[in-house]
N, C-alpha and C positions, 0 to 999 in steps of 0.2 A: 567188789569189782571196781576197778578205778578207771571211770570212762574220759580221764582229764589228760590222757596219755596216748601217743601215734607211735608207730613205727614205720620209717619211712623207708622204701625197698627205693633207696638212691645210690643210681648210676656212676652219676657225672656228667648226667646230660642234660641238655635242655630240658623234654618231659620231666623228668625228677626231681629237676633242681625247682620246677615251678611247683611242683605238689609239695616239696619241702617245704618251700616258703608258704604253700596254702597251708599247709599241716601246724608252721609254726604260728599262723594266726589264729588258729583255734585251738592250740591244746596246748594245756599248761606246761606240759615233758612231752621232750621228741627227743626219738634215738631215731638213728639212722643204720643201716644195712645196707650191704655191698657184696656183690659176686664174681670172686675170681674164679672163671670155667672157662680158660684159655682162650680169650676173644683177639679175633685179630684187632682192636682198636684197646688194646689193653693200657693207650695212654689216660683211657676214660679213668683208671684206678688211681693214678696221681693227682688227675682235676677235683677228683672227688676229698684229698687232702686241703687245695687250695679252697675253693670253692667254700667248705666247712669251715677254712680258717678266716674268709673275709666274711662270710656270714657274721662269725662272732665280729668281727672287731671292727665290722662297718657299720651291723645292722643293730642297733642295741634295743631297739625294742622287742629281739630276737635272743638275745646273747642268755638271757638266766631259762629261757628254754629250750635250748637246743644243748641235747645232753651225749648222752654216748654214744659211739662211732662201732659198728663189728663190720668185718670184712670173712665173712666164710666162701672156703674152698670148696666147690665143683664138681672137681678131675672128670666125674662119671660122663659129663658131656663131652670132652676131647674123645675122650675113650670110645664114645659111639662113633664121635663124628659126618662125617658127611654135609655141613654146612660150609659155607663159604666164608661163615662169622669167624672162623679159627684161627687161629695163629699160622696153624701148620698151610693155611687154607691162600696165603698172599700170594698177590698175583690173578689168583682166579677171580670170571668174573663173575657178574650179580644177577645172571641172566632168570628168567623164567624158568621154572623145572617144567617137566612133561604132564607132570600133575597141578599144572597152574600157580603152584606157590611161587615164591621167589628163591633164589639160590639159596638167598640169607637166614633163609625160617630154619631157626634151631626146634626140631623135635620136644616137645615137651617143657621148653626152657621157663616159661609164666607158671607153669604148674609145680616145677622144682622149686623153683622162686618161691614162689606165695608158701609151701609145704616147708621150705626151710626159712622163712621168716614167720610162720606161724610157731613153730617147734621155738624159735627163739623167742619168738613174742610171749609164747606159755611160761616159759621159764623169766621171762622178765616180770609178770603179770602186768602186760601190756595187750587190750582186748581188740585196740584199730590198727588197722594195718593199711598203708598207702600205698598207693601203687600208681605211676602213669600210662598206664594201659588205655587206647583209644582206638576206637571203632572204625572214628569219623575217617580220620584224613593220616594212614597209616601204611605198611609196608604190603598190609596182606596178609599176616600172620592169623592163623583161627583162633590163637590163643590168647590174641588181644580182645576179643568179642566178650560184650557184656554177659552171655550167659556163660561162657568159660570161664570166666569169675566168680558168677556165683555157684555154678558146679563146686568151683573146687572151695567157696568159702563154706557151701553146706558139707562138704567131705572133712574140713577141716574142725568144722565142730562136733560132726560125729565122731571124729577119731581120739580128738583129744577131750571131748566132753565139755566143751566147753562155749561161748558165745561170743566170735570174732565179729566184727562188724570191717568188711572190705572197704574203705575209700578210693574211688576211682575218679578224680576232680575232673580228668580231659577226657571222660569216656566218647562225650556225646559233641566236642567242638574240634574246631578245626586248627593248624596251627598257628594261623593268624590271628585267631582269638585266644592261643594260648600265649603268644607273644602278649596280646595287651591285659589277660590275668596276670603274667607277671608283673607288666605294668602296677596293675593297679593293687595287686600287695605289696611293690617294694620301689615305687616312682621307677623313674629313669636308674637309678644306681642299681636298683636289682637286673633290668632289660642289661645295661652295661657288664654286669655281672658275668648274668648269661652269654654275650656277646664274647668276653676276653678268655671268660674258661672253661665252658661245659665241650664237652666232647659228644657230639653224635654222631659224626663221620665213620664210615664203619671200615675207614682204613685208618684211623685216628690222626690224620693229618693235622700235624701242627705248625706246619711252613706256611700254608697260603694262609693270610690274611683276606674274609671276604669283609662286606657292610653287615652280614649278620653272624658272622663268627670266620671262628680256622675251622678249615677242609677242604679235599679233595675238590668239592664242586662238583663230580660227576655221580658219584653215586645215589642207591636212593635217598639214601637220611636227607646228605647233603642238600638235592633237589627239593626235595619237598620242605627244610627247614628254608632254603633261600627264597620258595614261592610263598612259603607263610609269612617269613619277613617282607616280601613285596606287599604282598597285601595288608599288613599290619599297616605299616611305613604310608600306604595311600590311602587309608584309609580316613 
């Protein structure tokens, strides 16, 4: 079993891109994972090219560990639908459902995730798997919750027989303290990083320029990645 190796379930967004960079200070080999399942900010699937390419060629104390890039397809999530997160879904807004979730919760979306990055983690013999799944200071989602993770990491090893170990860096902090984790794995250039190209806008807005990145500004990501930057910044 070769425990010197992560598999990082990376977006393109703020959260991911700072668990990557947690990922690549401890493990010898880091791949990375991506999901195209029809998101309406699907410019997050291009940042995720840039973003890997200045890692290498900025970060060298990074560059002979950060290894192979997979990008697997979805479709089954459009197909159900009924989020707002869609492509087909623009326009609509991000309001609260009747059932208290938020418009945005994709049905099941962490738990396909983690089941098809463990299925590739198996076939790489890669036994950690990353994820920026967070509790603290998040959309709402049930499937970001610390025991929805380990449900599905004990499901994951009964099925494949095997012994994943889930990392979940921002389970238990907020986003202002995940703005100064990145800080404090990658100085100012990585914060910069994240600033010019990660995508969490969930309209993937890449016109407005704010002080803590592009997007819309109004929605949730937005909101809550702008107040975590406020309180990073005054801190």
């Amino acid at each position: 079993m070769n425990d010197d190796a992560a598999l990082v379930l990376f977006s393109g967004g703020q959260d991911s891109t700072t668990c990557l960079a947690w990922a690549l200070a401890r493990f010898a080999r880091v791949e990375t994972v991506g999901f195209d399942y029809g998101q309406r900010h699907a410019t997050e699937l291009v940042a995720r090219r840039r973003i890997l390419l200045r890692l290498k060629s900025e970060f060298a104390k990074w560059q002979n560990a950060l290894g192979d890039d997979h990008l697997l397809p979805l479709e089954v999530l459009p197909a159900i639908g009924g989020s707002a997160l869609f492509a087909t879904s623009a326009g609509q807004t991000f309001d609260t459902l009747a059932n208290g979730l938020p418009a945005s919760f994709v049905p099941g979306r962490n738990m396909l995730f983690l089941a098809a990055a463990g299925a590739l983690a198996y076939r790489r013999e890669i036994w950690n798997l990353v994820g920026g799944m967070c509790e603290t200071d998040f959309s709402g989602y049930p499937d970001c919750r610390a025991e929805t993770i380990e449900a599905v990491g004990r499901a994951l090893d009964l099925g494949m027989n095997a012994h994943f170990t889930i990392h979940t860096p921002l389970m238990r902090i907020d986003k202002a303290a995940t703005w100064s984790l990145a800080e404090s794995l990658g100085g100012r250039p990585l914060v910069q990083l994240v600033i010019e190209e990660t995508v969490s806008c969930y309209d993937g807005n890449r016109d407005r320029q704010h002080p803590w990145g592009y997007g819309c500004g109004n929605c949730p990501a937005c909101r809550l990645r702008a107040a975590g930057y406020a309180r990073y910044v005054s801190a």
